[in-house]
C-alpha positions in Angstrom: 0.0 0.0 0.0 1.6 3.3 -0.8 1.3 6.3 1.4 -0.6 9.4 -0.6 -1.3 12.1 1.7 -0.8 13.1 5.1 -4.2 11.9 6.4 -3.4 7.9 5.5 -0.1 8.4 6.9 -2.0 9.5 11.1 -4.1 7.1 9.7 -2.0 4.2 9.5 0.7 5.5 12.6 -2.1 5.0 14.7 -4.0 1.9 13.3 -1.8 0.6 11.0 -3.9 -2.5 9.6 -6.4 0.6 8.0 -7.6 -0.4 4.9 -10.1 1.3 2.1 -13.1 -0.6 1.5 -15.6 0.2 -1.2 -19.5 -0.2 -0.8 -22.3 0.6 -2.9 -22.8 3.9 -0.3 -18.9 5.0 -0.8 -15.8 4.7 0.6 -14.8 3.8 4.2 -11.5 3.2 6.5 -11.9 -0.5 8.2 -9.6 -1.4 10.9 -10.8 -5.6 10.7 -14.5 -5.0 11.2 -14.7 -1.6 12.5 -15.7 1.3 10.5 -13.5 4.3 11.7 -15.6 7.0 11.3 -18.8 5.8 12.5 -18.5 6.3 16.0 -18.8 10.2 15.4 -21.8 10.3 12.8 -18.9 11.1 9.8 -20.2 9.7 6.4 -18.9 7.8 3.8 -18.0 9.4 1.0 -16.9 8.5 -2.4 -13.5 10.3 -2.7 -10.4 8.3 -1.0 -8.6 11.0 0.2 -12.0 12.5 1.8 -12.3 9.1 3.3 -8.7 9.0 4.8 -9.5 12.4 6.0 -12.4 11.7 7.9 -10.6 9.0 9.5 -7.5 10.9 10.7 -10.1 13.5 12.2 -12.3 10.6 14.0 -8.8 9.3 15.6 -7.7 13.0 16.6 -11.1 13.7 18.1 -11.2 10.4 19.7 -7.6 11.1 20.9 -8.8 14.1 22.8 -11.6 12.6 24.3 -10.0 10.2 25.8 -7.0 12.9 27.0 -10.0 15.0 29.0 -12.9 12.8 30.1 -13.8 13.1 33.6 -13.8 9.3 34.1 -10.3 9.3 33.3 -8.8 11.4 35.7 -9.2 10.1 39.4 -8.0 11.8 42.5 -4.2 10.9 42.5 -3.7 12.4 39.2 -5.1 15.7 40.6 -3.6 15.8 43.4 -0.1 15.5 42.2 -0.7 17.8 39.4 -1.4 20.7 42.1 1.8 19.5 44.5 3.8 20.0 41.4 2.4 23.8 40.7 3.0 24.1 44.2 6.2 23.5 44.6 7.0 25.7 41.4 5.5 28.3 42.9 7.7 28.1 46.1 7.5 29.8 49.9 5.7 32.4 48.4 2.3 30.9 47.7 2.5 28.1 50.7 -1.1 27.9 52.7 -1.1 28.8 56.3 
């Protein structure tokens, strides 16, 4: 499979057993039995590059999701996050 533009090439970093498949409704990005872009409500289309494109944007918005959802952070994570502003911030800022 050659590489064609930039959106195959996140495409396949992140899943790299993506392949085009062709239906009757247009083209999709299949990893094995999964449809890429479905999750998010993106439709098929029948231009590759649009395809590959839709793709990269459903892993990239599926990315951040999963970088800021509130199930995903838990106390400890917090918690060290604010010792480490506080001890950049010094004496100066230290609660009494």
């Amino acid at each position: 499979m050659k590489i064609e533009n930039k959106f195959q090439r996140k495409v396949l970093k992140r899943h790299p057993n993506a392949t085009l498949t062709y239906t009757e409704t247009g083209v999709r990005v299949m990893v094995g039995d999964t449809f890429l872009a479905e999750e998010f409500y993106l439709p098929e289309t029948h231009d590759a590059d649009k395809a590959w494109e839709y793709a990269a944007l459903a892993c990239r918005t599926r990315q951040q999701f999963n970088r800021t959802h509130p199930m995903r952070m838990d106390l400890s994570d917090i918690e060290s996050k604010i010792n480490r502003i506080n001890k950049r911030r010094g004496n100066r800022h230290k609660r009494k």
